[in-house]
N, C-alpha and C positions, 0 to 999 in steps of 0.2 A: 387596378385590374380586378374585375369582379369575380369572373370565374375562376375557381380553385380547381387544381386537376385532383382527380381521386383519388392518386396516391394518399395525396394529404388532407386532402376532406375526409375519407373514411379511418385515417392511423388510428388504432386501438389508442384508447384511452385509458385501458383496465387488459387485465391478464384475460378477463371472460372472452373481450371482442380479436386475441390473439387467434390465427388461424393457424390448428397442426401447435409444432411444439411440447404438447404433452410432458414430454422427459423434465424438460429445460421449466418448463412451470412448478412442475410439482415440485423439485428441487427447491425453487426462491421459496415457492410457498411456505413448505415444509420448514426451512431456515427462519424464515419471520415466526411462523406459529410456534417453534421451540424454541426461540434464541438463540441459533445453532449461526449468527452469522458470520461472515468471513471476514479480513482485512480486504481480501481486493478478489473479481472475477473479473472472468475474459469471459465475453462471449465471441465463437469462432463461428464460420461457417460459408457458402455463397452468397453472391450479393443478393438483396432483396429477399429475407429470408425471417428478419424481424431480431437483426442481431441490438440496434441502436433503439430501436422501439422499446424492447421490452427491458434494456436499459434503463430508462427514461419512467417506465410506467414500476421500476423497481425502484428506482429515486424517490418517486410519490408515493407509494407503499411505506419508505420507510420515515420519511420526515410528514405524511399525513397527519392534520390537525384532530380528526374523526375521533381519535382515543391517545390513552396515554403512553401508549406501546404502536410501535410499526403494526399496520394492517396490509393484513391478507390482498384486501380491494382498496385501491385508494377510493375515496370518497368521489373527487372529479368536483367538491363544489367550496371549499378551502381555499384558503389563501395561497398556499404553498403548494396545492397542485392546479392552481391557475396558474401558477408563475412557473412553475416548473417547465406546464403545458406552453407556455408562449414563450418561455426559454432567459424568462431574466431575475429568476430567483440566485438573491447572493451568494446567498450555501449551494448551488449547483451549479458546478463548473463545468462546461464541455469546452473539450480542445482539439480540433482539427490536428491531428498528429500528421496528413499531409503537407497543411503551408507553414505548420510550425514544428521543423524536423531538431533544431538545435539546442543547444546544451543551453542556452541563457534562457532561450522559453521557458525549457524542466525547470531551473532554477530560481525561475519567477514563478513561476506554480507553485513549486516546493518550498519556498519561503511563506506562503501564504498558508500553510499545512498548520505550523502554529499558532494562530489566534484559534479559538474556538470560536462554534456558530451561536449567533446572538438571538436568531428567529426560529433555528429549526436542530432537531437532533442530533443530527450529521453534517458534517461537510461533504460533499458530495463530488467527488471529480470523474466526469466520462471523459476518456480518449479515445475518439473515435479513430480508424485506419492505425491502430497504434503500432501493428510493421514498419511503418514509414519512420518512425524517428530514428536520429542517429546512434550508433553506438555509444557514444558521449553522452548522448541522453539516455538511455538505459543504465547506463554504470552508474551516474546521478538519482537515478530511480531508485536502484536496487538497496540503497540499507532502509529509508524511508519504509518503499511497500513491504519491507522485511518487519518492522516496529512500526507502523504507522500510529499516532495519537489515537485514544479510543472513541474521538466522535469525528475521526477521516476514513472515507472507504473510497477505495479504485474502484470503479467501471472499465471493464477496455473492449473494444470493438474490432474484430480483424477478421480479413478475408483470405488470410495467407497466415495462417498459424505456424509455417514454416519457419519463416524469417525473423519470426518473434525467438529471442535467447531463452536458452535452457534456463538459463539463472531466474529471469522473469517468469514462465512457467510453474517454476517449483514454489514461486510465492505467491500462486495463482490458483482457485477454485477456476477451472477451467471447466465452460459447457459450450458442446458442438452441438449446434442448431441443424438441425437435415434440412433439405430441399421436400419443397409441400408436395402431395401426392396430386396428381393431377386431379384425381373427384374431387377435393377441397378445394383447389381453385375453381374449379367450374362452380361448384356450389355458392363458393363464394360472391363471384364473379354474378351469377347470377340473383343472389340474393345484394346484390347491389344497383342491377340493373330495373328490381322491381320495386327502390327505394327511388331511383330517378325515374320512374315509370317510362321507362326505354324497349319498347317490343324489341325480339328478339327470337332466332329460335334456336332449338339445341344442337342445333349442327355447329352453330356459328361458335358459341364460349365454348365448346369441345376444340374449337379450331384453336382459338385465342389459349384455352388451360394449355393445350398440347406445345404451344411455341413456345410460351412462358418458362419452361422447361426448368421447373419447379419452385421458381422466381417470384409470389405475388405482387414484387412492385413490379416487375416486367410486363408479367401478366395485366394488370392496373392500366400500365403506359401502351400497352399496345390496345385494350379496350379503348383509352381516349382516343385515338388513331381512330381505332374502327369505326366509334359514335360521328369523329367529325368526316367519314369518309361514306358512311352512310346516312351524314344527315338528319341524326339523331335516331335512327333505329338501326339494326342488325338484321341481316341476312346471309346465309351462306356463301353466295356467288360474290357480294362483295368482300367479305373477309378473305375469300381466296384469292379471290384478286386484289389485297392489302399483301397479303403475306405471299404472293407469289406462287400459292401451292394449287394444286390439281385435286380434280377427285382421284381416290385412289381407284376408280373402275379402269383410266388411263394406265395406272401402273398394271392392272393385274393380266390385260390384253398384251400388254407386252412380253412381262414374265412367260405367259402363256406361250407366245410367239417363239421366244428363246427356249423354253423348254422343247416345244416342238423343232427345234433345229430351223427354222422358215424363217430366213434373211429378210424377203421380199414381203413376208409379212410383222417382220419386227421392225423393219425402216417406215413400213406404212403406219402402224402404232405409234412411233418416238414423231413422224411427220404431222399428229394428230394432237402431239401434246406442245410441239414449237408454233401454232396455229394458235395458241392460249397465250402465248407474249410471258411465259414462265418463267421465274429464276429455276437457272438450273438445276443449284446446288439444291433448293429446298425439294427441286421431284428426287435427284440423287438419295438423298438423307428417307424419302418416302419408300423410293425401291429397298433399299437396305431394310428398311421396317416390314415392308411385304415380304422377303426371305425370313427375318427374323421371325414371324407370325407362321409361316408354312415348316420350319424348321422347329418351334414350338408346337403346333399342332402333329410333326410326325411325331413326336417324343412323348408328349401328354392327351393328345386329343382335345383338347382346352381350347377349339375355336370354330362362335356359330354361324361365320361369313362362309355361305355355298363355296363360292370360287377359291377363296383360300381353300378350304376341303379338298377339292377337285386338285388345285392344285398337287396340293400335299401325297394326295395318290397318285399323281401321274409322275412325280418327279422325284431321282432317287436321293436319300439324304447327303450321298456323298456328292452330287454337281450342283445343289443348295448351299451345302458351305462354299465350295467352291467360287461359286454366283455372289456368295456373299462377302467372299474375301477379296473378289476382283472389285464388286461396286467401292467397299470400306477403302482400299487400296486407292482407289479414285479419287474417293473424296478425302485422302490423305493431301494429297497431290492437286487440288481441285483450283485452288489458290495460285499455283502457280503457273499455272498451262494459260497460254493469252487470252483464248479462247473459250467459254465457258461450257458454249455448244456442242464445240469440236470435244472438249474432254467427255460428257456423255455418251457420243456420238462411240469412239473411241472404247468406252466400258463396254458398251452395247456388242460391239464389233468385238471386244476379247471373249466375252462370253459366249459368244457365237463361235469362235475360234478353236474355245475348249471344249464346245458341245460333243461328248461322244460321239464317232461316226455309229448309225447303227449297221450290221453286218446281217446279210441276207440266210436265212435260216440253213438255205441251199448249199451255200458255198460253204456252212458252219458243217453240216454232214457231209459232204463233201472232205474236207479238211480231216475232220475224223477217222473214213472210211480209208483215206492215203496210210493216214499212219498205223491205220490197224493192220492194213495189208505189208507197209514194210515192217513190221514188227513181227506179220508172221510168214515170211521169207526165211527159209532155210540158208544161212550163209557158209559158203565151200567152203570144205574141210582145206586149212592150209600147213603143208609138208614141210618140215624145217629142212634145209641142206645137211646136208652130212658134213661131219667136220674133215681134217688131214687126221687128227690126231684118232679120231672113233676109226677110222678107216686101218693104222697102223694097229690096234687095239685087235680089231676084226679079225685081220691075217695073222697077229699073233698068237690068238687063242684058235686057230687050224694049223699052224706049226706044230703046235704043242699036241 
């Protein structure tokens, strides 16, 4: 197969071609350039985020031939970060912790902890998905990554820092990877697409950074999508129609519709965006974003879209949340309704439902003027009966 998808034609090679990360960099770095290193780290975090990459590019940094101490950069042109790179250097061990979950794997690993490395610095073990192994393997782990020899270090890779044991943890230099900020993907993403010289325009990798949702392999794999769905370039119309999404001009005529209380005009808007052949969920997930934006611009003023503005004046903050907790409520639910349509259909129809009535100014003074007049009603004077007892009292004191 000759063509490589991008994923893996572009994997950093070196900490520099790392995108985002910062924290988690400076940290390795700073450990190699002091000598400050660890017995074992976990890197944690969401998928596709660069938790096994930069594993991998810390491997070569520290068994690199370049000098006589671990380097900052690995070289990239060595023996040992060739093999590293194509994955069949002796001293670097990577283990699938999901098809090899049981206690005889660890113990075939961890037998192998003793010899020292005969090529390179370190021995080297990455486990990647390392939640997945069993408790039995963990317990086997735990005195090892406690005293490990001084040229064995742990790598561990997990997407679920949960499930990983307290005991494991505490013998672990633990670093959380974040999710990339959407302008690093787009930049990226585009500083990629001008390496395969792929036109493109900035609508379209804003579409792509946004799905990615903060993922650059996601982001990467849904780019190959788009290249072979547009035939080797990029356009807006088709990315929306890959990913199902609308412009948001459709979401904002609708909003519009529902704030104004106008049924007959908000059924003609959602009939204009079922006309587009649209997943629903992804215009759901868009509406939610336009409240989100009109509820941030009443709060901060932070937004230079005209119609968000407009919006955000004509509608008050409190039927905003509101709007917003019916859509979010939806797409709790969005999965399980048979119907993907009808559940929109349905949002649409509550929001509608909860629209304030508004009340005629007329009948508001009106309503006033009742109560000002029965409040100023003089109410009759009311006479208590006379008791038997005040009555025998009365004739007593004219006896007397």
């Amino acid at each position: 197969m000759s063509y490589q998808v991008l994923a893996r034609k572009y994997r950093p090679a070196s900490f520099s071609e790392v995108v985002g990360q910062e924290h988690v960099l400076k940290a390795l770095k700073n450990s190699i350039q002091y000598n400050r290193l660890h017995q074992a780290y976990i890197f944690s975090g969401t998928r596709g985020v660069g938790k096994t990459t930069i594993a991998r590019v810390f491997a070569k940094c520290l068994n690199c031939l370049n000098g006589d101490m671990p380097q900052v950069e690995p070289c990239n042109i060595c023996t040992v970060c060739e093999e590293i790179k194509v994955g069949r250097h002796l001293e670097f061990i990577e283990l699938d912790a999901a098809s090899r979950t049981g206690v005889d794997d660890m113990r075939d690993l961890l037998e192998s902890t003793q010899y020292k490395p005969t090529n390179a610095r370190y021995k080297i073990y990455l486990i990647d998905e390392v939640h997945m192994l069993s408790a039995s393997s963990f317990n086997a782990l735990l005195k090892t990554l406690e005293e490990p020899p001084s040229y064995v270090m742990f790598l561990m890779a997990t997407t679920m820092i949960k499930k990983v044991p307290k005991t494991v943890l505490s013998r672990c230099l633990q670093l959380n990877l974040k999710a990339i900020p959407q302008a690093q993907i787009k930049q990226h993403i585009g500083s990629l697409l001008d390496l395969e010289s792929i036109s493109y325009d900035d609508e379209s990798i804003s579409l792509i950074a946004d799905s990615a949702q903060g993922s650059i392999r996601d982001g990467l794999t849904l780019l190959d999508q788009a290249i072979a769905h547009g035939n080797g370039s990029l356009t807006a119309d088709q990315v929306k129609a890959l990913l199902g999404t609308i412009d948001q001009s459709y979401i904002i005529e609708l909003v519009r519709e529902i704030a104004a209380g106008n049924g007959d005009g908000a059924y003609n808007a959602f009939y204009k965006i079922t006309e587009l052949n649209v997943e629903y969920e992804q215009v759901l997930r868009i509406l939610i974003s336009v409240f989100h934006q009109i509820a941030l611009h009443q709060e901060f003023n932070n937004n230079d879209s005209e119609p968000i503005q407009n919006l955000a004046q004509s509608m008050e903050p409190q039927i905003i949340q509101l709007h917003y907790e019916i859509a979010l409520n939806a797409l709790s639910k969005f999965h399980v309704h048979p119907n993907p349509k009808e559940a929109f259909e349905l949002c649409i129809l509550r929001m509608l439902a909860f629209h304030p009535a508004e009340v005629d100014s007329a009948s508001k003074q009106e309503k006033k003027n009742f109560k000002i007049n029965s409040s100023s009603k003089v109410q009759p004077e009311i006479t208590k009966p006379v008791t038997e007892a005040q009555n025998r009292s009365q004739s007593t004191t004219i006896e007397i």
